[in-house]
C-alpha positions as CSV (number, residue, x, y, z in Angstrom):
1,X,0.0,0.0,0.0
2,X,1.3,3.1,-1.0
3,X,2.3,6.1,1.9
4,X,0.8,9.5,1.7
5,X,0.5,10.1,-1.7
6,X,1.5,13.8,-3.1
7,X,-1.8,16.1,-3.5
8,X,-1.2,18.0,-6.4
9,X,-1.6,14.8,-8.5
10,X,-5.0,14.0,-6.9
11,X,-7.4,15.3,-8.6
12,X,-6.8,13.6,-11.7
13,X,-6.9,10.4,-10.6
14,X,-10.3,10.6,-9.0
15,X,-11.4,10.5,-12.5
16,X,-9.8,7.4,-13.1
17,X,-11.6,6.1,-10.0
18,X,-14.7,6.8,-10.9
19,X,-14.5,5.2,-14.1
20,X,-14.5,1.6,-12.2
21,X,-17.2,-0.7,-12.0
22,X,-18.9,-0.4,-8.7
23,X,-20.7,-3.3,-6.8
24,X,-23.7,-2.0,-5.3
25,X,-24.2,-2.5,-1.1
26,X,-27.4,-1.4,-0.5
27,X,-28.8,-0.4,3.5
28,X,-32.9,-0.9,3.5
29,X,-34.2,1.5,5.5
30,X,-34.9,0.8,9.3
31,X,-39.1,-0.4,9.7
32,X,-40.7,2.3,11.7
33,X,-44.1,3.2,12.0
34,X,-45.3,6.0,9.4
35,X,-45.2,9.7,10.5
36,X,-48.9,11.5,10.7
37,X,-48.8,13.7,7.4
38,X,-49.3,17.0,8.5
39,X,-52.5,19.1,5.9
40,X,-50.3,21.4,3.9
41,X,-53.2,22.5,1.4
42,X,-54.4,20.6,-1.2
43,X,-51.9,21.7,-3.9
44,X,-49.7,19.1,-1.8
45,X,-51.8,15.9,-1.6
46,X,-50.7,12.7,-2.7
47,X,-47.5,11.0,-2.2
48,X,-46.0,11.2,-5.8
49,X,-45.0,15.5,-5.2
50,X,-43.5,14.7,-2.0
51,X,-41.3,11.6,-3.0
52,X,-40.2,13.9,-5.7
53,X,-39.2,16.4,-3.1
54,X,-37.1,13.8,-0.7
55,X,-35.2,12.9,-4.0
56,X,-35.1,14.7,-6.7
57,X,-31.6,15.3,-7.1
58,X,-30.0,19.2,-7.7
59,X,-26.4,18.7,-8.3
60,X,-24.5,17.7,-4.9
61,X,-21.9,15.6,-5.2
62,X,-20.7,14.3,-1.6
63,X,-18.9,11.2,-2.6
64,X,-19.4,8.0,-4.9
65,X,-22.2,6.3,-3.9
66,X,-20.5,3.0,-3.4
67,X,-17.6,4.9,-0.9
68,X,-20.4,5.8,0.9
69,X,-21.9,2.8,1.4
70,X,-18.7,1.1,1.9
71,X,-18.0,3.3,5.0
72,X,-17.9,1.5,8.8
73,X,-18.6,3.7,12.1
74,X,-16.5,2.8,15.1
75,X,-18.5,-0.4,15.8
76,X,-18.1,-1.6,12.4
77,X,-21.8,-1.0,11.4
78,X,-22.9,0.5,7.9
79,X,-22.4,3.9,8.1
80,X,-26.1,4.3,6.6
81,X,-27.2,1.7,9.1
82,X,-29.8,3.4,10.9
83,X,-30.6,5.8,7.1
84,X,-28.5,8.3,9.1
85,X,-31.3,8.5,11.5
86,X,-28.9,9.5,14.6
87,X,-28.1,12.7,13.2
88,X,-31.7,13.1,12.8
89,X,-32.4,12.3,9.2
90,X,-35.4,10.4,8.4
91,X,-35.8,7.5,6.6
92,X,-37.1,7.2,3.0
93,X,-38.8,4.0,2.7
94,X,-38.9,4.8,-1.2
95,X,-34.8,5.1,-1.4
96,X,-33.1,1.5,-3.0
97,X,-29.8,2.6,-1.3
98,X,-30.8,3.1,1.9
99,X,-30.3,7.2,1.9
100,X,-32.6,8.9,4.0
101,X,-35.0,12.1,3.3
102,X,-32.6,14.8,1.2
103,X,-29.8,12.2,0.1
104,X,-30.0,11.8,-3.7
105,X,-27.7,9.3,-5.8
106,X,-27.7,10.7,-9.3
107,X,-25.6,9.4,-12.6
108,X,-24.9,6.6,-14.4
109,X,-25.6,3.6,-13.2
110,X,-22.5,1.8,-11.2
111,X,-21.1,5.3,-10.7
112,X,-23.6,7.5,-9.0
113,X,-22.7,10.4,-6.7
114,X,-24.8,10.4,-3.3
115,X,-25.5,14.0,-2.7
116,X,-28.0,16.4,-0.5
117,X,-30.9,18.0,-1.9
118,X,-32.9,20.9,0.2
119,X,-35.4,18.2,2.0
120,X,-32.4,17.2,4.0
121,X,-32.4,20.3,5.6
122,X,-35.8,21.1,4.8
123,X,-38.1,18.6,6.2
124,X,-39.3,18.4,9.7
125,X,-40.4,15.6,12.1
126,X,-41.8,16.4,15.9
127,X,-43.0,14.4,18.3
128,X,-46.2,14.8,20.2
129,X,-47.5,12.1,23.2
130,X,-45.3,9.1,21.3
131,X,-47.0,10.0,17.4
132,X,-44.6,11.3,14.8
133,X,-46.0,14.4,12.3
134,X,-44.4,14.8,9.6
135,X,-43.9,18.7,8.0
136,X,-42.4,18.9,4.5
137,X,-40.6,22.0,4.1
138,X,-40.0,22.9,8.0
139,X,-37.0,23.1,9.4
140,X,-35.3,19.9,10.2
141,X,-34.4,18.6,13.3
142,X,-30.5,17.3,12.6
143,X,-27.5,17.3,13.8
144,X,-25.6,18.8,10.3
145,X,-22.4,19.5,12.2
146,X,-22.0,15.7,14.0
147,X,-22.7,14.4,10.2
148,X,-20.0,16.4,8.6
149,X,-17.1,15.6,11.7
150,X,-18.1,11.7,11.7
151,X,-17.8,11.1,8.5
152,X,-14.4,13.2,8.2
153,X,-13.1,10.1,10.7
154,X,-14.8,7.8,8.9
155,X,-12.8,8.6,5.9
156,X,-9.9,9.1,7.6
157,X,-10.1,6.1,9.5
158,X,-10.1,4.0,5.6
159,X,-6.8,6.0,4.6
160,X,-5.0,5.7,7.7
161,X,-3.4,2.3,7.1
162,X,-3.5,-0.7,4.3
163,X,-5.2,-2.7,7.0
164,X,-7.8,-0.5,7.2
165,X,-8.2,0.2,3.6
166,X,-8.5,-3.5,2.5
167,X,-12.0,-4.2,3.2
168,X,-13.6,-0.6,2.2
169,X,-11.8,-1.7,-1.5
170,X,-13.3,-5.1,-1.2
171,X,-16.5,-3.6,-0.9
172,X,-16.4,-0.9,-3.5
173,X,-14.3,-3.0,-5.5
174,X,-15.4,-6.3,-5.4
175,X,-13.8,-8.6,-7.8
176,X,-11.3,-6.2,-8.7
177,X,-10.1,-5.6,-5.4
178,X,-7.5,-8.2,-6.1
179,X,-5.9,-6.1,-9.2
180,X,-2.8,-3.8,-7.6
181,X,-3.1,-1.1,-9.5
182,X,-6.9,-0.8,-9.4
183,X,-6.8,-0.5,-5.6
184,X,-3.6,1.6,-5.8
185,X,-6.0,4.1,-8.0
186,X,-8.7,4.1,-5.8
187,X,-6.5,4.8,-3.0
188,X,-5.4,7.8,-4.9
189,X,-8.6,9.1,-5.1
190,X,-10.0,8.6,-1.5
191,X,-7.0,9.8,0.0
192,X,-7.9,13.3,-2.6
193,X,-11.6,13.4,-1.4
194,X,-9.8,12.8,2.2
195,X,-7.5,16.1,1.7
196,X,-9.5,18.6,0.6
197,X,-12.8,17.6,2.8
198,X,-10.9,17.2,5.8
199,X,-9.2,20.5,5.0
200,X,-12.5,22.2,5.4
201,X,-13.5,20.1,8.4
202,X,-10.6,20.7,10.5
203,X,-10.6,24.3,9.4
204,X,-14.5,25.3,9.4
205,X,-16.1,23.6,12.2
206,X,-16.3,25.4,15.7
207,X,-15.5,24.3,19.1
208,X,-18.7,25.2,20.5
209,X,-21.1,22.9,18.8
210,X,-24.0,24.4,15.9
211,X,-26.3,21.8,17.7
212,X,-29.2,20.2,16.0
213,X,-31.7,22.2,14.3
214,X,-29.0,24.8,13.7
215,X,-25.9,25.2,11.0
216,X,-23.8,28.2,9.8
217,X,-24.7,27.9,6.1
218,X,-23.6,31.1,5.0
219,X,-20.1,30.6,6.8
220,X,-20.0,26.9,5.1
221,X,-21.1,28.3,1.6
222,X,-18.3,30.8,1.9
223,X,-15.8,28.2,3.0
224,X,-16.9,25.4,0.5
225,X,-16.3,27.7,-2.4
226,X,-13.3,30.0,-1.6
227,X,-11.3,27.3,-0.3
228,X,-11.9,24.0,-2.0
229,X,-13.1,25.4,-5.6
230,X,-11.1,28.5,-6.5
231,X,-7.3,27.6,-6.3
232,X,-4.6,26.8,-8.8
233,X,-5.3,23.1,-10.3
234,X,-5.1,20.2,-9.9
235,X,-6.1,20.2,-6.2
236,X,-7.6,23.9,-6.2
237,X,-7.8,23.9,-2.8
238,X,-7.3,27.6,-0.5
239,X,-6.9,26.3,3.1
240,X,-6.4,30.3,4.0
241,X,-9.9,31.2,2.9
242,X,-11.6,28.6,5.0
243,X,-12.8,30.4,8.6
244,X,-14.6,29.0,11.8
245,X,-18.3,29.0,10.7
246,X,-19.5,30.0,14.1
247,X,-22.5,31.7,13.3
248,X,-25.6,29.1,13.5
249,X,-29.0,29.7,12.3
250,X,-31.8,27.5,12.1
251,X,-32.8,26.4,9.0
252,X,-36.0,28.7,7.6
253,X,-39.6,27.3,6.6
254,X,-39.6,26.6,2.8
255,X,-43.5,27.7,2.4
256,X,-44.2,30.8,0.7
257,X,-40.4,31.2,0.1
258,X,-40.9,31.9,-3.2
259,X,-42.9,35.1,-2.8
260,X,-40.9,36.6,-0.3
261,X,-39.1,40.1,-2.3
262,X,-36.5,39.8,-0.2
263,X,-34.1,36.4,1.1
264,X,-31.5,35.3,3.2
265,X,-31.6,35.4,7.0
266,X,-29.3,39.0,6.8
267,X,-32.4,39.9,4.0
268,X,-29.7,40.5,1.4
269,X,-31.1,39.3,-1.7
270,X,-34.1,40.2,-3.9
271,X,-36.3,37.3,-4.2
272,X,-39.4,37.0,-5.9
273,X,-39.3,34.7,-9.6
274,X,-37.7,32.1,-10.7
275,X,-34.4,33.7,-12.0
276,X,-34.1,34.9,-8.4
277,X,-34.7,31.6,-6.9
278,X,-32.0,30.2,-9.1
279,X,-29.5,32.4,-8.0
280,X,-31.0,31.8,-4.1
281,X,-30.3,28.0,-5.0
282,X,-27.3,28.0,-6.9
283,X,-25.7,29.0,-3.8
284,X,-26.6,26.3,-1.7
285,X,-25.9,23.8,-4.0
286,X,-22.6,25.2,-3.9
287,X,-22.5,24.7,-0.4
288,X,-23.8,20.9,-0.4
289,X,-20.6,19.8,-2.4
290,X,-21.4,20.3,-5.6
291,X,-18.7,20.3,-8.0
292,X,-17.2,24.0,-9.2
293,X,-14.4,24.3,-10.9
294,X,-14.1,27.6,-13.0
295,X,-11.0,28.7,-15.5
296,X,-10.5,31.9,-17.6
297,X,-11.4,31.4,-21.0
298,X,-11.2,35.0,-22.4
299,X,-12.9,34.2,-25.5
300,X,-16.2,33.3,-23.5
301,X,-19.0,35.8,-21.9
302,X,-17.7,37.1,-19.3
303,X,-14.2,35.4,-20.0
304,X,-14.6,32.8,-17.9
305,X,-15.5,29.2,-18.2
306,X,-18.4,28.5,-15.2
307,X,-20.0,25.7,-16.7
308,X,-17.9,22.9,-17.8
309,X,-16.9,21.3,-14.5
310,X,-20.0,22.3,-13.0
311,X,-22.3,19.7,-11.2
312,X,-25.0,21.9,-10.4
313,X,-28.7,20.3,-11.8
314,X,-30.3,23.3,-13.2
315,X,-33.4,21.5,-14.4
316,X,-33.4,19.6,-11.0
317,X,-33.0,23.1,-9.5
318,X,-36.1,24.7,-11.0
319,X,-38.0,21.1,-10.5
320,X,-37.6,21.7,-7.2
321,X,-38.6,25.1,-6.7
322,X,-41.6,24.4,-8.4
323,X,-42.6,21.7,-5.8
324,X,-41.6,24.3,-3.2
325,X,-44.2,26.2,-4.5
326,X,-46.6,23.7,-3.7
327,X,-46.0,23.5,-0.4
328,X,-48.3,25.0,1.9
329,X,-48.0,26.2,5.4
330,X,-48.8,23.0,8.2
331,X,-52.5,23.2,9.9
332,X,-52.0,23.0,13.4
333,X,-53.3,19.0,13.9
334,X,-54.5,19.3,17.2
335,X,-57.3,21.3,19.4
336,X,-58.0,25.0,19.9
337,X,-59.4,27.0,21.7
338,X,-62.0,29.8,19.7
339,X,-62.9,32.2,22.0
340,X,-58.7,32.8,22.7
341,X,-58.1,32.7,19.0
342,X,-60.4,35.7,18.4
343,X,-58.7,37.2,21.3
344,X,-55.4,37.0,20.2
345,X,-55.9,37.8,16.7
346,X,-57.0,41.4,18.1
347,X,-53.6,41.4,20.0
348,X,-52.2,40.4,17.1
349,X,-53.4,43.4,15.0
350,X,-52.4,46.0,17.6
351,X,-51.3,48.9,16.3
352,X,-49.6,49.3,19.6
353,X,-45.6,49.6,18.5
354,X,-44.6,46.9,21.5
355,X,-46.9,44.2,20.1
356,X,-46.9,45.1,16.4
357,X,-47.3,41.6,15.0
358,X,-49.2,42.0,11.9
359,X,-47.1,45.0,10.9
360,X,-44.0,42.8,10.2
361,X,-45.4,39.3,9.8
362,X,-48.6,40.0,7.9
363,X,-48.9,39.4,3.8
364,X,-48.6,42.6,1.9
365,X,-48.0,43.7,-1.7
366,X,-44.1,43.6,-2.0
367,X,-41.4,44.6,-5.0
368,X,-42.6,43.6,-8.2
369,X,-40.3,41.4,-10.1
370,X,-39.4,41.2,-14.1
371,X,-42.1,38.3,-14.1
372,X,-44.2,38.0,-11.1
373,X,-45.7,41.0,-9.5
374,X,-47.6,38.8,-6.8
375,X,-44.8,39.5,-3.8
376,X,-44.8,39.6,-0.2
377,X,-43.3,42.6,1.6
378,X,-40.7,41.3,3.8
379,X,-39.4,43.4,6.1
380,X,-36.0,44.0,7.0
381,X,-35.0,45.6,10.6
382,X,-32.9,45.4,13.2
383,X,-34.6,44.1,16.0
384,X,-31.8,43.7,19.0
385,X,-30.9,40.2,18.3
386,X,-27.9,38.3,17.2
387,X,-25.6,40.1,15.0
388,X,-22.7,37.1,14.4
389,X,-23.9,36.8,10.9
390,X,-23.0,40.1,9.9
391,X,-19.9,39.3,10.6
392,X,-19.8,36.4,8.3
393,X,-20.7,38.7,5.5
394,X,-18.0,40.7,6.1
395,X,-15.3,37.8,5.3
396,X,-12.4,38.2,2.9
397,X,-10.6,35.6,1.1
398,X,-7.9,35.7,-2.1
399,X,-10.1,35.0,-5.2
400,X,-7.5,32.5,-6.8
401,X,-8.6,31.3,-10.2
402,X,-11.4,33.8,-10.6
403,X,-9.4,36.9,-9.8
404,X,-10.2,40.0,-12.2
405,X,-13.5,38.1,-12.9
406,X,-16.4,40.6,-13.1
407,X,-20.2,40.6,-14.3
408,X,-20.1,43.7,-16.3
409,X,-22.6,46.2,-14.9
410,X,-23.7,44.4,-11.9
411,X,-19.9,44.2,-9.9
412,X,-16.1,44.9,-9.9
413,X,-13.5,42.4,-10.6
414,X,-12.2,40.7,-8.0
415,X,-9.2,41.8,-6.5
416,X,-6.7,38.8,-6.0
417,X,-6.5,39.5,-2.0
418,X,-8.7,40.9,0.4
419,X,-12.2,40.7,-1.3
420,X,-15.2,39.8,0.2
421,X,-16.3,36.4,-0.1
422,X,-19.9,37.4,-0.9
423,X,-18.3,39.1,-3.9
424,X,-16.9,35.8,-4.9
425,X,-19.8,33.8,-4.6
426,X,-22.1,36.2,-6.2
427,X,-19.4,35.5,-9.2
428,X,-19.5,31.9,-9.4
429,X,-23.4,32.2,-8.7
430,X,-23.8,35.1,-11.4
431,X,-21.5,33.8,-14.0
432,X,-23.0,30.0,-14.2
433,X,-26.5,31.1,-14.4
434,X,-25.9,33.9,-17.1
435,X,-23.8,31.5,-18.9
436,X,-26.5,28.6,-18.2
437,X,-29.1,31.0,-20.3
438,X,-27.0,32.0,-23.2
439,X,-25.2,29.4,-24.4
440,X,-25.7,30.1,-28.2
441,X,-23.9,33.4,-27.7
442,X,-20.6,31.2,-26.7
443,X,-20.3,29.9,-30.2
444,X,-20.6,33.4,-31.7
445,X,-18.0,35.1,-29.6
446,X,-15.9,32.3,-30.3
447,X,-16.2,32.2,-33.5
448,X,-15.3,36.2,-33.8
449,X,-12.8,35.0,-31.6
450,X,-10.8,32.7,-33.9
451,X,-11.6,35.6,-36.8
452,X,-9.3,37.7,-34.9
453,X,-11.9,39.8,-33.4
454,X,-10.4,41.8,-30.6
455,X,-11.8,41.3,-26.6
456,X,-12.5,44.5,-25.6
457,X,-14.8,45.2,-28.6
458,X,-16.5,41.5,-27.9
459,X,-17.5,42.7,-24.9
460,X,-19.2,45.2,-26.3
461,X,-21.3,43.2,-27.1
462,X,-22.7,41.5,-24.6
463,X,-25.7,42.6,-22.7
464,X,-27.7,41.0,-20.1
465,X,-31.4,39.2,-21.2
466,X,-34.4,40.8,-20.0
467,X,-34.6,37.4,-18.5
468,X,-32.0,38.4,-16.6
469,X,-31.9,41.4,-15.2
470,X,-33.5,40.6,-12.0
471,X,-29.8,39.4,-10.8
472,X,-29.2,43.0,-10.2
473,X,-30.7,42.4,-7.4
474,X,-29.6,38.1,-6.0
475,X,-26.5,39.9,-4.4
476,X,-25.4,43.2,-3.2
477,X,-22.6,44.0,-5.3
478,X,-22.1,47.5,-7.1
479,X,-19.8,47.6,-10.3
480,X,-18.1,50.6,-8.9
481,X,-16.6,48.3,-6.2
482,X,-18.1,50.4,-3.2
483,X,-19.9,48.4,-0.7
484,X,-23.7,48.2,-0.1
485,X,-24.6,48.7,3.4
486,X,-25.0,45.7,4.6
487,X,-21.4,45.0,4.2
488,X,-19.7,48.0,5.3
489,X,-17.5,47.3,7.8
490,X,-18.1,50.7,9.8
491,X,-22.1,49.8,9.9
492,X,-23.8,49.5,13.7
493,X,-27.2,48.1,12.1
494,X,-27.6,44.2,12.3
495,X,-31.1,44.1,10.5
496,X,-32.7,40.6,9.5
497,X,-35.5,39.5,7.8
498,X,-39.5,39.8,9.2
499,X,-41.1,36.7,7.4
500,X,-45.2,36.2,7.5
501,X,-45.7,34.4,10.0
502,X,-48.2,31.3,8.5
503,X,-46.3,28.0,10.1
504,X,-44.8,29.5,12.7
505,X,-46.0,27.0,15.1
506,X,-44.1,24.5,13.5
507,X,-40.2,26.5,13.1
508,X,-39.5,26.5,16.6
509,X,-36.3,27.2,18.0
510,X,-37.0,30.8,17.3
511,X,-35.3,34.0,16.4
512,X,-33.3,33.3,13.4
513,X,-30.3,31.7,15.2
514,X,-32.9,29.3,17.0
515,X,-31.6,31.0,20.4
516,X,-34.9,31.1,22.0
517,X,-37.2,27.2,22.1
518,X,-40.3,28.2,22.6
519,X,-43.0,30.8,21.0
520,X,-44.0,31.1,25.0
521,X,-40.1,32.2,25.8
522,X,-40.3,34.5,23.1
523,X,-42.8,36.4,24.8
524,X,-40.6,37.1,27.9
525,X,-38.0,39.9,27.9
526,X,-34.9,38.5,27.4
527,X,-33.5,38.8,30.6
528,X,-35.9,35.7,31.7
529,X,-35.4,33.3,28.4
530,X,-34.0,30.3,29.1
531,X,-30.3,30.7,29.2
532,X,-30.2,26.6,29.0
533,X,-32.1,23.8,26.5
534,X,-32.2,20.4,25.0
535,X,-32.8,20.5,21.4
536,X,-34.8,17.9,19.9
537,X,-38.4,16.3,17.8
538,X,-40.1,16.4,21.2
539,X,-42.8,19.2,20.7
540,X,-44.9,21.1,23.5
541,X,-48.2,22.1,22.3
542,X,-48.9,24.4,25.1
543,X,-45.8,26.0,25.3
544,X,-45.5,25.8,21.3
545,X,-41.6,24.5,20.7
546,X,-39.4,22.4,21.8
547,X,-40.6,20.1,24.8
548,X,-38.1,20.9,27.4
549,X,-37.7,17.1,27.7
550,X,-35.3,15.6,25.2
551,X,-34.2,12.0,24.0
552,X,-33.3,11.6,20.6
553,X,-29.9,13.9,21.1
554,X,-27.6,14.4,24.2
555,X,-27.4,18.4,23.5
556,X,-28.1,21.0,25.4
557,X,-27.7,25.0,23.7
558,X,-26.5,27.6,25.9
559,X,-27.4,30.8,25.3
560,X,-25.7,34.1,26.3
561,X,-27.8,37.6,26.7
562,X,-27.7,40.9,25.1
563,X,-24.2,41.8,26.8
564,X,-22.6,39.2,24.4
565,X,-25.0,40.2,21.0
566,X,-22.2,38.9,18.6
567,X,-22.1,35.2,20.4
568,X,-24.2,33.5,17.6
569,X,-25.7,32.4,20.3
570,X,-27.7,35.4,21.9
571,X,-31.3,35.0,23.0
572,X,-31.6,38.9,22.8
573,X,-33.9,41.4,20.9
574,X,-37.0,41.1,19.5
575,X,-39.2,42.3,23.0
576,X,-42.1,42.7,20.9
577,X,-45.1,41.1,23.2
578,X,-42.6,41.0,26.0
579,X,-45.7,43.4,28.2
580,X,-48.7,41.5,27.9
581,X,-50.5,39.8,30.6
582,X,-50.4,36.0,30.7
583,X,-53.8,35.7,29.8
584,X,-53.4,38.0,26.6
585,X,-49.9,36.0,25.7
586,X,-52.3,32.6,25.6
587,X,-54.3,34.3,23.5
588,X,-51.9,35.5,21.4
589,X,-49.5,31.8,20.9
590,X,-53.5,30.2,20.5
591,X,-53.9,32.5,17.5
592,X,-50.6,32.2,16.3
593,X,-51.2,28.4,16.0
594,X,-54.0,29.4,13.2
595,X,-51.6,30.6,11.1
């Protein structure tokens, strides 16, 4: 067996890897008893949208199919054993490998890539008096972070030693385990996948737990991209530009995502039509390992080549949007009380600016977009709490391949050191979709190209679709290279985004960096929130939250208070409510459950 092999010939021998036939070793999902399907309007009945949902692959590209499913934990088990259930993940009874809820394996046959598509992170399961409900498109209860580190050792654990790398090549391998060079290749390209991932692993996750329910996918977007996608081939990796991601949100409810005219936790981004939600998911594929590898290719639109080694689905992307669509906010399954719900939906009309519910989380006409003008104003205010994330958007990393790479009209080049890390994303993010919708002009501009035709007047040419021209808007950049505000580094404002509030009920843990667990805590000052709690599926219906009883994880969040506001983990802000008597708070959670 061959020592530590060196990286910078890694990355072409993965391809060789891959080429191999694979033997399939498929984990059925674990029996359990059905969850109760929550009533999310009837544009979601029937079981065919929602196994479409749990599966319909977008472009992530974790790690051969057959590694994974070749994998051991400590005890020698499958890794998929349990369909990932003890981070949390719920089982697909529909999956033939064995992945749970979110996991996809897309590609040929013999050679598929398991991935993650948005129901991973995007589907919710609580438990109520021993019955499971199950919410398609709430927030999920996992524990992202535990998934990420254990599978790092698990890796790790295969590349450490011949002894330990034997059977995981029997398994993937089969037959041709017993050919030296064969194995010696697919060493090669393990021990690749093993660098760069546990380069961002070792770099990227903090100390102090996300927790379940909770992840810092801004940070880890950042991260992914600028320092495993942008370097100098072959390994392209930028160990500098990868940062502790210690500023945890919870994931957001998917329904009525689409209408929102603004997006993102920090309320950065226009949103609003489907060229919008493209960008919105772009990113996060980006994030969920898919596969980016840009180059300059000055004789392309925008001189860049975003598209060839690019793994992102953009027909699964817009597939699945669609179905987001579709999903409507969860009916509260269980009593209520009418004479407190017309009660609290007075309160929750108040005009009175420290109750103010419906002036922030009510629907309302919002921005227009190129082709929807059916919107919903969301607000975007500072409110007191948690400012960490700000902070992420502030990060700087060296742009690598894509420096001097520009959208013209919509943002600067990139300067080579020092630029924001938004700005490089909203590059790779810009630049794959605009080339994704223009591919025709490539062949022109290379044709003129090989005529001679100068650069500068190409260029010249190229203007951006009306299709288009929403993407002003996805990211906060300005083609004069000045910042917007939200990424000025001398701003004291740390606004986030007020989303209507239908579903609420089913979100909890609240605030957007799930800080506070119940919608009853919210509605103490935060002085006298819980500065402890478990985080798990258990769900109080009185209290409206998390159950302060938990089983399914061994993790309790501590929170800090408003003199630590940049923790990430602050239960401050938002006192709205805070003043009411405890009869008029009942009534006001009772109606809130109607929405």
């Amino acid at each position: 067996m061959p020592s530590r092999l060196v990286r910078a010939g890694r990355r072409a021998a993965l391809g060789v890897v891959v080429l191999l036939p694979l033997l399939p070793d498929t984990v059925p999902a674990q029996s359990q008893p059905q969850p109760v399907l929550v009533d999310q309007g009837a544009n979601w009945a029937g079981a065919e949208k929602r196994r479409a949902f749990y599966s319909q692959d977008q472009g992530s590209q974790l790690m051969p199919l057959t590694w994974l499913q070749a994998l051991r934990k400590p005890d020698g088990a499958p890794f998929l054993a349990d369909s990932l259930s003890r981070y949390g993940y719920l089982p697909n009874p529909d999956s033939p490998t064995g992945l749970p809820v979110g996991f996809t394996a897309a590609g040929s046959p013999g050679g598929e890539f398991a991935g993650m598509t948005c129901a991973a992170c995007h589907t919710r399961q609580i438990d109520v008096g021993g019955t499971a409900y199950r919410i398609d498109g709430g927030p999920a209860i996992v524990d992202f972070q535990s998934f990420l580190a254990d599978l790092d050792k698990a890796v790790g654990g295969v590349v450490a030693s011949p002894e330990a790398f034997a059977p995981f090549a029997r398994s993937v391998l089969g037959a041709e385990a017993s050919e030296p060079n064969t194995v010696r290749a697919l060493f090669v390209a393990v021990d690749n996948w093993y660098y760069r991932y546990h380069t961002l692993i070792s770099r990227a996750l903090p100390a102090k737990p996300w927790g379940p329910a909770r992840l810092d996918a801004v940070g880890m977007i950042f991260n992914r991209l600028t320092g495993l996608d942008i370097g100098t081939p072959p390994n392209t990796v930028i160990p500098e530009n990868i940062h502790v991601a210690d500023a945890p949100a919870r994931y957001p409810f998917l329904w009525n995502a689409p209408i929102q005219d603004k997006t993102q936790w920090p309320g950065f981004a226009d949103n609003g039509d489907d060229v919008l939600a493209l960008s919105r998911n772009l990113g996060e594929v980006f994030g969920v390992f898919g596969t980016f590898e840009p180059k300059a290719e000055w004789w392309r639109v925008l001189g860049y080549d975003y598209l060839s080694n690019n793994s992102a689905n953009f027909d699964g992307l817009r597939k699945l949007e669609n179905l987001v669509k579709q999903i409507g906010p969860p009916k509260w399954p269980w009593a209520l009380d009418v004479g407190l719900i017309r009660q609290g939906k007075a309160i929750f009309a108040s005009t009175d600016p420290a109750v103010n519910c419906k002036g922030c989380h009510w629907p309302r006409p919002g921005t227009p977009r190129f082709f929807n003008d059916q919107t919903w104003a969301t607000p975007i205010q500072d409110v007191g709490t948690d400012s960490r994330e700000h902070a992420v958007m502030k990060w700087t990393a060296k742009s690598g391949v894509l420096t001097g790479a520009h959208v013209p009209f919509l943002q600067a080049p990139l300067k080579a050191e020092g630029e924001l890390a938004f700005n490089i994303l909203a590059n790779a993010v810009l630049g794959s979709i605009i080339q994704s919708y223009v591919p025709p002009l490539f062949a022109s501009l290379r044709t003129r190209a090989e005529k001679g035709a100068a650069v500068a007047d190409m260029a010249k040419d190229f203007v951006l679709p009306p299709k288009l021209r929403e993407l002003k808007g996805a990211f906060p950049t300005r083609p004069d290279g000045t910042r917007p505000e939200i990424l000025r580094t001398e701003s004291e404002s740390f606004p986030y985004e007020s989303r209507v509030l239908e579903g609420i009920w089913a979100a909890a843990p609240y605030l957007h960096n799930g800080s506070v667990p119940t919608l009853a805590e919210l509605l103490k000052k935060p002085a006298d929130r819980k500065a402890r709690f478990k985080v798990g599926p258990n769900y109080d219906t009185t209290e409206v939250g998390l159950a302060a009883d938990q089983t399914k994880f061994d993790f309790v969040l501590e929170t800090t208070d408003c003199s630590a506001r940049d923790s990430g983990n602050s239960r401050c802000g938002h006192d709205y409510g805070t003043n009411l008597s405890p009869q008029e708070k009942a009534a006001l959670i009772e109606y809130l459950k109607t929405l």
